[in-house]
N, C-alpha and C positions, 0 to 999 in steps of 0.2 A: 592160718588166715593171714592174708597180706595186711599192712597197716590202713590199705583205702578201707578194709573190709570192716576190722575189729578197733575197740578200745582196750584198754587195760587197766586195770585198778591196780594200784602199789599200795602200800604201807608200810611203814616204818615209826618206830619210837625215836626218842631226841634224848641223849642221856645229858648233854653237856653242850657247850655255844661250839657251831661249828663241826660237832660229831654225832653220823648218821647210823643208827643202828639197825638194821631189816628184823622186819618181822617174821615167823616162820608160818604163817599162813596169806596169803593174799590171792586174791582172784582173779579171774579177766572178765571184761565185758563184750559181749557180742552182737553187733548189732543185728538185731532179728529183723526189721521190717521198717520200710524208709514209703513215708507218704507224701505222692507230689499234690501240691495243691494246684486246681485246674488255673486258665488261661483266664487272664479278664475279657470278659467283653467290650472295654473300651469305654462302660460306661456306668462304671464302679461296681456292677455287681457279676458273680459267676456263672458264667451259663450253665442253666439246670440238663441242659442237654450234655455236655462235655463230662461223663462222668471222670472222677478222680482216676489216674492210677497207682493202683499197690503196687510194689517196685519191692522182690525180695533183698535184702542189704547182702545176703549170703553169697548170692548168685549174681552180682555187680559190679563191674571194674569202673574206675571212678571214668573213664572215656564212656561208657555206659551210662554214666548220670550225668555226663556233662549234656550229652546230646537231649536229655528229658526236663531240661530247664525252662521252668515257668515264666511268664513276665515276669520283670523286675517290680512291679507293682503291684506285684499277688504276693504276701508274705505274712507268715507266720507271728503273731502281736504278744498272746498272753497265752499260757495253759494254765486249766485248773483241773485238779483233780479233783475226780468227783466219785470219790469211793461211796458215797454212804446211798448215790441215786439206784434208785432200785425201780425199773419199768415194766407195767405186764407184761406178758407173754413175751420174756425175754428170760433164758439163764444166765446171761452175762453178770459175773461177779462185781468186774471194775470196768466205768467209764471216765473216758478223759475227755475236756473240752478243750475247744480253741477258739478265740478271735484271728480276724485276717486281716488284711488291709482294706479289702470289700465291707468290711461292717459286716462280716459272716458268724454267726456260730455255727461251730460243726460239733457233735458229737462222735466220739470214736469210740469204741470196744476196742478197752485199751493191751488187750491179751494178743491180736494181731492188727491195731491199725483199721480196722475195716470201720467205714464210715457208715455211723447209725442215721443219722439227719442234719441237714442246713438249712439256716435260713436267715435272712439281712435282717438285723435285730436295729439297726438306726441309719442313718440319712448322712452322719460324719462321723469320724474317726472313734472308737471305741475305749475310751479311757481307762475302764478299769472293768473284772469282770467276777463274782466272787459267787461262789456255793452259799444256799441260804441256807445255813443251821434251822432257824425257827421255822419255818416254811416247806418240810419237805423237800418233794421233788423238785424246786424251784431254783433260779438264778437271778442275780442282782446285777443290771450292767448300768452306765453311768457314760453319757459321752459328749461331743465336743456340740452336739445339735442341741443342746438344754435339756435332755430329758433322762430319766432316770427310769427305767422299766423292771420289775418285776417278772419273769416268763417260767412258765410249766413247761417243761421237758419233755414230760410224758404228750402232749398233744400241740408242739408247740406253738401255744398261744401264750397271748401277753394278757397279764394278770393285773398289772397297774402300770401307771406313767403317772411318773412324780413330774414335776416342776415348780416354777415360781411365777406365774402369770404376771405378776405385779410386778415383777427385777428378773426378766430373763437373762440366764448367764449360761457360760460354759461349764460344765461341772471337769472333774480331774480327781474325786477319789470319792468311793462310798465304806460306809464299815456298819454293817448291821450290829446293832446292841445285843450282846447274849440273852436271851432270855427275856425279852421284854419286846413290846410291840414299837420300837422306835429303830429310826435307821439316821444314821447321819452320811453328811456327804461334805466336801470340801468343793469350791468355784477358784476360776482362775484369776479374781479378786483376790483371794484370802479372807471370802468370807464361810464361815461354819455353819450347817444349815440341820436342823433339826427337826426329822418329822415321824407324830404320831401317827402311827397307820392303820390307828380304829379312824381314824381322821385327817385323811390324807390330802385334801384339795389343798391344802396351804400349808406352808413351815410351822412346826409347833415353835419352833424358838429360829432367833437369825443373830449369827455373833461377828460383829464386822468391824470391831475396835482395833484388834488384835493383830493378827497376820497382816501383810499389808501385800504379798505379791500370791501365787496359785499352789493353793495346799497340794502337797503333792502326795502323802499317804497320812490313812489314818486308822490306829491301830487301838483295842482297847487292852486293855491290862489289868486281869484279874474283873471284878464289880466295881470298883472305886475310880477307875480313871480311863482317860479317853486324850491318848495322843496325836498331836496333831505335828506335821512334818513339810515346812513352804520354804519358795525358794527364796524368804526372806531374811534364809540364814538362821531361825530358827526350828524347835521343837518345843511346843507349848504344852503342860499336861494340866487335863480339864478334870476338876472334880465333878466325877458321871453324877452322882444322886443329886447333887446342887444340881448341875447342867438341864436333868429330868425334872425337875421340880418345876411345877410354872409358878409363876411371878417371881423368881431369883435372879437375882442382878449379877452384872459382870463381876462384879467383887466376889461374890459367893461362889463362882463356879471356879476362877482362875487359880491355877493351884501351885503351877511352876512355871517358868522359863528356861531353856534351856539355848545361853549363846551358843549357837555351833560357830558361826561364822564361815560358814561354807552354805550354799546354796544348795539344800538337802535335798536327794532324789528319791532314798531310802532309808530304813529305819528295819532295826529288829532287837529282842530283847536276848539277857542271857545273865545268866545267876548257877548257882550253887545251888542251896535250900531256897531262894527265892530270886526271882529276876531284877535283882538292883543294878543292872548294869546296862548300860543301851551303845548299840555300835551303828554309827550312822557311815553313809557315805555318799558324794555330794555328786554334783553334774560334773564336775571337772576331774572325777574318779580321787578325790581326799576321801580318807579313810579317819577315822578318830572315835576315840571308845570313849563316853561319859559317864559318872558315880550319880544315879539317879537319884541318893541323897546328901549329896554334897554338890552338886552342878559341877565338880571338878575333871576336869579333862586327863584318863587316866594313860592313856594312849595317843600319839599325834603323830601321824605321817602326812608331814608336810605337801610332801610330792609324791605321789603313787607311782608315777615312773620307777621310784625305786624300789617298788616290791613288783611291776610289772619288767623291771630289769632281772629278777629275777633267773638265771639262768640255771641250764645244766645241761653236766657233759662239759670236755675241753676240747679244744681245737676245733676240727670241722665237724663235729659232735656238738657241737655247741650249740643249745637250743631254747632260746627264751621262751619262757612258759606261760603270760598270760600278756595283753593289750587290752582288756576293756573287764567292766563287774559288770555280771548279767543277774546277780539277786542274792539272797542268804536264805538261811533256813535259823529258828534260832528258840527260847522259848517258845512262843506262840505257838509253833509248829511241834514240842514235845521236844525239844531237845534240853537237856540238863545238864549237872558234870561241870556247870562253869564254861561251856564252850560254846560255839557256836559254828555254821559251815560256809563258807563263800564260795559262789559258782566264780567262775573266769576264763573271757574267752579270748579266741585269737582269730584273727580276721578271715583266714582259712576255714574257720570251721569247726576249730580244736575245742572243745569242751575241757576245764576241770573243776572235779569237788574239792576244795581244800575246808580240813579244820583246823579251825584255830580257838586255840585255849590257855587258860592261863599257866604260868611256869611258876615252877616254886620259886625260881629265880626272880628277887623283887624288878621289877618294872619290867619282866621277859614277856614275852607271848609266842608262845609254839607253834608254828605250821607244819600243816605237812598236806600230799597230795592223796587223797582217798581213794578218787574215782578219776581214771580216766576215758572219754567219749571221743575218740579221733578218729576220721576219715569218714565219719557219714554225714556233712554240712560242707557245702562249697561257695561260703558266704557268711558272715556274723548272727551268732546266733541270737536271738532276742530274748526266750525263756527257757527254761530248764523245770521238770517237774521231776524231784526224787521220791524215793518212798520211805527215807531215811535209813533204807538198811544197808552195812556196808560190804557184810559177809556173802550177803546173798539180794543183790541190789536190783533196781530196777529203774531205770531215767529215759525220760522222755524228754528230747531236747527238738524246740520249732525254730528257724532263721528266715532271716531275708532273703534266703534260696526258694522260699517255698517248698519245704520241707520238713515233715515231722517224721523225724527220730525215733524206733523205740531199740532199746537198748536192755539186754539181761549177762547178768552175771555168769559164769562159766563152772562148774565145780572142774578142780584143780585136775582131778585124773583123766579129764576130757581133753585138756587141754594138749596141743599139739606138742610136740616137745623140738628144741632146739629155738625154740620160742626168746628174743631177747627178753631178761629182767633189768630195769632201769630202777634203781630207786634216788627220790628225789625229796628234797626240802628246806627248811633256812627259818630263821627264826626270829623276830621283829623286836628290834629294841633301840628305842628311840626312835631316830631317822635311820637307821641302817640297816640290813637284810644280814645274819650271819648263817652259816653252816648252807653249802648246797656241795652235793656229789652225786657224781654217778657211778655204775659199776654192768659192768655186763655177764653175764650165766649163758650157765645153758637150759635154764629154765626152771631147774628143780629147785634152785635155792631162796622161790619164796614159798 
């Protein structure tokens, strides 16, 4: 397979600062099936007439997908995966969703791509879009028109529409509470809104002291707490039972502060035997790791430039590896071990998973490159959906090409031979990036 066609996944260990050791098993990825998302109508939403085209990735020279390019205005926003929806008269094991730029949900059967249902779920931009635990077949979406919806999948209808009649705002993040009838949500105030949904016409609780600019995610952590993440440069963590409790005051709920001092776009957790650690990273791509009980900044890359300078290969081989963060994966998601994963893309279209995790070496942190997805995006990717396996993977990646990615892993004896092996990586200490090489095979030696 040419490089438009496939990706590849490397691996390797870090024995020492600077020296790259291969591992003796690693994969490829192949891209199986590349979906375009139709034409706009000119007047925000998709014409039900135009259906989609599947576009096999195998059978594609990238002159081939240049000429099937969607508007510029049709693109690909959030995936979520939605392993646990289970719909009649359906055997489909795993479904994935997606937002677009039209305010679309689509459902795909995410084994080839093939589009189950759409429909314009709001009137502006779609903020945020989340699988309902408590609620079955259901979804939570949140957007820039004030309203907060609720929708069953299986027949898509909308099941509730939240808002604030009295303080209409833009919403910017939702996080349903494990296990109990409450959902909160973040506005582009920085205020925190809380609502009982045996009792939904109104916010059960409104917290507006705090934040001062637009919550931008909000995560809960374990039963005890509920974080919050605004581009007011901080991370504030709310104690959930006080928060839950009616008539508790801002004193009782307020549990932390966390200065990041970078204007926070994301958040995720990551621990050992339990998640004391939190790695945020900001609008302006600052990266920096905090001691969830010390508030002390354990990690600090000043300038992300320098781990997006990251190169590899010499000379005309020379090949910078990342320009923008498109997400992590991290506790919350099941990941343990101390580590956590960061996606990173490149304006072309290049996709990578990297881990990063702690070194024995005090203040080290280790990367290295897991996964990589290159040559099926011809434009910045916006989301990335993994399924955290590395051995035997599967990633779904959507951009601002209007195109959804599905991507699987290769068992090793499939693979073509004469095949280049690159291995890549560098390791974070302090402000500086060490160790990156390459090396070229003739494929057998990962």
């Amino acid at each position: 397979e040419s490089r438009a066609k496939a990706g590849y996944l490397y691996s390797h260990s870090q024995k020492s600062r600077g020296q790259v050791q291969s591992s003796s098993s690693a994969q490829g990825l192949f891209l199986h099936k590349t979906f375009l998302l139709p034409k706009s109508s000119g007047e925000g939403k998709v014409k039900v007439e135009d259906p989609p085209l599947v576009l096999l990735g195998g059978e594609l020279g990238p002159g081939e997908l240049e000429q099937n390019e969607p508007d510029l205005n049709t693109y690909v926003h959030q995936i979520v995966d939605m392993k646990k929806l289970s719909l009649q008269n359906s055997n489909e094991p795993h479904y994935t969703l997606t937002t677009d730029s039209n305010f679309n949900l689509t459902l795909f059967s995410t084994s080839n791509l093939a589009p189950v249902g759409q429909f314009q779920a709001h009137s502006a931009p779609i903020a945020q879009v989340l699988s309902s635990v408590n609620h079955g077949n259901k979804i939570w979406t949140c957007s820039e028109d004030g309203s907060i919806k609720l929708w069953d999948l299986e027949n898509q209808s909308q099941v509730l529409n939240l808002g604030d009649d009295n303080n209409p705002t833009t919403f910017t993040s939702i996080c349903e509470i494990l296990n109990t009838h409450f959902l909160a949500a973040g506005t582009s105030e920085g205020h925190l809104l809380i609502w009982d949904l045996k009792n939904p016409n109104q916010p059960f609780k409104r917290v507006e002291s705090f934040h001062t600019e637009a919550i931008t995610m909000i995560k809960q952590l374990n039963s005890s707490f509920l974080y919050t993440a605004s581009l007011d440069s901080t991370i504030i963590a709310w104690d959930l039972i006080a928060l839950l409790t009616p008539g508790s005051s801002e004193d009782d709920y307020l549990n932390n502060v966390i200065p990041i001092n970078q204007t926070v776009n994301q958040f995720w957790f990551f621990g050992d035997q339990e998640p004391n650690q939190l790695c945020a990273v900001s609008t302006d791509q600052k990266f920096s790791i905090w001691d969830l009980t010390t508030n002390e900044e354990t990690y600090k890359q000043e300038d992300i430039d320098k781990v997006k300078e990251l190169y590899v290969g010499e000379g005309i081989n020379k090949v910078r590896r990342a320009e923008y963060f498109i997400g992590g994966k991290g506790w919350e998601d099941g990941v343990r071990d101390n580590q956590f994963y960061i996606y990173t893309g490149k304006n072309n279209g290049d996709t990578d998973v990297w881990r990063v995790q702690k070194s024995k070496e005090e203040g080290c942190w280790d990367m290295e490159i897991v996964l990589e997805a290159h040559g099926g995006h011809a434009g910045i990717v916006r989301d990335v959906m993994w399924n955290g396996v590395v051995g035997n993977g599967m990633l779904v990646t959507g951009g601002e090409d209007g195109r959804l990615c599905l991507w699987y892993s290769i068992p090793k004896e499939d693979e073509a031979e004469g095949r280049s092996s690159v291995k890549k990586g560098g390791k974070w200490r302090g402000e500086e990036v060490y160790g990156t090489s390459s090396k070229k095979g003739d494929g057998r030696d990962r």
